[in-house]
N, C-alpha and C positions, 0 to 999 in steps of 0.2 A: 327147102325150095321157097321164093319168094313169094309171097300171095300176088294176087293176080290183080293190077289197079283196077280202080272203076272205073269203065269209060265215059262216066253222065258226071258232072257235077252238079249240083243244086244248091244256087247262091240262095239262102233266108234272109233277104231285108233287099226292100227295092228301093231307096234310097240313095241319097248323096253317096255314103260308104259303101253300099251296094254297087256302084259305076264303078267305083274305085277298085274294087275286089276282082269284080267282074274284068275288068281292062287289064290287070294285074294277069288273072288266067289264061286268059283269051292268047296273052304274050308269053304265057308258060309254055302254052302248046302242050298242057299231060292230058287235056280229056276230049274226048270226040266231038261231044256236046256239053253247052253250058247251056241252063237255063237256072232263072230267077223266080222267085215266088215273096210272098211277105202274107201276114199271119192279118186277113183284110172282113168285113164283110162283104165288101163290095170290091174285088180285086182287079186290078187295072189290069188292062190284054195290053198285047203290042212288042215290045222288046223295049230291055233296059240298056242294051248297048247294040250296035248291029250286030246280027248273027245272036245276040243272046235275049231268047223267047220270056216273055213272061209268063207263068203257067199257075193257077189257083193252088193252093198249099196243097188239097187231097189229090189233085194228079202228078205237083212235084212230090209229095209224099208215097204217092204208087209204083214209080218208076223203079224200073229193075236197074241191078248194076250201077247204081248211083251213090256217090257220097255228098255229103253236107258241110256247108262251110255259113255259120253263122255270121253278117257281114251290117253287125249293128254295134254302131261308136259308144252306144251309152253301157258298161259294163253289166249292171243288174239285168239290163232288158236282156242281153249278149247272153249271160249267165242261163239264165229261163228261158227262152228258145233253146239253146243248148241242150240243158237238163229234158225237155217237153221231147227231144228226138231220143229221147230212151235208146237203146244200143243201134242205132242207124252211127255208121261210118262218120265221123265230123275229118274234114279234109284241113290239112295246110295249103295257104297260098302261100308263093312265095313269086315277088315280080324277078324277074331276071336279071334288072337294074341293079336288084341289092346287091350288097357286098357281107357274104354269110359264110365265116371260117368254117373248115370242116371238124371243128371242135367243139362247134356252138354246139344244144341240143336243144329242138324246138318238138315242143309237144303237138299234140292235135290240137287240129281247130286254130291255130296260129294265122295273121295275118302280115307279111313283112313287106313293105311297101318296097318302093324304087326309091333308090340312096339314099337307105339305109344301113348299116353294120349292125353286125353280132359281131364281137370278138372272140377268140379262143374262150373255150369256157363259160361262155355267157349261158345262160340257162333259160327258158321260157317254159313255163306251166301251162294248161291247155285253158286256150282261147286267148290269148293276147293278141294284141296289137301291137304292132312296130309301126309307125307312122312313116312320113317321106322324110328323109332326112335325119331322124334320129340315129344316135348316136347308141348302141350299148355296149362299153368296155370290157375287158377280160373281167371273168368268175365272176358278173353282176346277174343277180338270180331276179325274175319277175316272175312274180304271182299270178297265179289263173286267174284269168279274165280282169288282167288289168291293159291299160292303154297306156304306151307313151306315144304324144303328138306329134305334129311333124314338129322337126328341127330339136328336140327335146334331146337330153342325155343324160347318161349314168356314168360316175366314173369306173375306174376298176374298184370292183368286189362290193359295192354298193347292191342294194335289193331293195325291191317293191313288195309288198303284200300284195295279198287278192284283193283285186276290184278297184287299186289304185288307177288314180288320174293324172297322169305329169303332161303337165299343161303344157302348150305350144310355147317351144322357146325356150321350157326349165331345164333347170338343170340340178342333179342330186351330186355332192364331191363325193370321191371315192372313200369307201367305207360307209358311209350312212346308209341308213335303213326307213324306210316309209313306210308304215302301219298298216293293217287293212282299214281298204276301206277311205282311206284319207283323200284328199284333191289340194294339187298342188299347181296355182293359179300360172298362169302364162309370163314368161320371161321372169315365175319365182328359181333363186337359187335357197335349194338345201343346204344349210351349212351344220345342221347339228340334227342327232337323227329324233325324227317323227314317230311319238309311242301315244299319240293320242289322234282318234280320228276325229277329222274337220279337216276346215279348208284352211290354205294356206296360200298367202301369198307375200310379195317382196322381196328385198333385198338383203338380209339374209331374211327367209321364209319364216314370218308370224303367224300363228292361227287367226283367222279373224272371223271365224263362226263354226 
């Protein structure tokens, strides 16, 4: 039998990517209620999107029936709210705009914006991000709690490591591989694969710190 969804969501991060997440669900139409919350001393009341409440961490924390979707762009922070929700539910978004083979396989805690692709085979580790527009090819495997940006791609059979950053605009050719841990600067192409972490940018992609 199939387990029984949760009908509460609870976006963690009220932020820019927090709206993002949030509008994604809201057009999913899986949960009765969405609310937000962020890890604050002083935490803002009011709603982050209409219809979705803003609520202090220990009452979205309390709530019955609720799963969790960590909705923060920076990997490490993403990573550690994660881990902090100890065996609490972490949910997939997924906006309805995307374009997701029924081959791909997205772990929890995934984020996949509107026009974006998975290809057959594509693979996602828990907690990533698929940004708008991104691109990820057949058998291209990404690492838990990495990000690609909007408009970003991977060709076929290409892979990220955990906690990579493919910058708005990159692009990795098919077959290379990105290290943990690495960031790869906006409108860089990968041409040859990445076994050292730093940052990279340009035309073919140099380390530069």
């Amino acid at each position: 039998m199939q387990a029984k969804q949760a009908s509460t969501l609870v976006i963690v991060g009220a932020g820019g990517h927090g709206r993002v997440v949030a509008d994604a669900a809201v057009c999913a139409g899986r949960w009765t209620r969405i609310v937000a919350t962020e890890r604050s001393a002083s935490p803002r009341t009011g709603q982050l999107l209409p219809g979705v409440e803003l609520v202090p961490l220990d009452v979205a924390l309390a709530l019955p029936d609720a799963e969790f979707h960590v909705a923060i762009g920076a990997n490490d922070v993403r990573e550690r709210e994660a881990l902090a929700l100890g065996a609490r539910e972490l949910a997939t978004v997924i906006h309805p705009a995307a374009s997701v083979s029924a081959q791909a396989q997205v772990e929890a805690g995934c984020f996949v914006a509107a026009q974006s692709v998975l290809a057959p085979g594509a693979r996602l580790g828990i907690g990533v991000i698929v940004n708008h527009g991104a691109v990820i090819d057949h058998d291209v495997r990404l690492g838990a709690f990495s990000h690609v940006a909007p408009r970003a791609g991977l060709g076929g059979k290409a892979s990220l490591g955990a906690r990579v950053l493919l910058g708005t605009g990159a692009n990795v050719l098919p077959g290379l591989a990105v290290c943990d841990g690495a960031v790869v600067g906006a409108g860089a192409a990968v041409c040859a694969t990445i076994d050292v972490a730093g940052t990279y940018a340009g035309v073919p992609a140099r380390r530069i710190r």
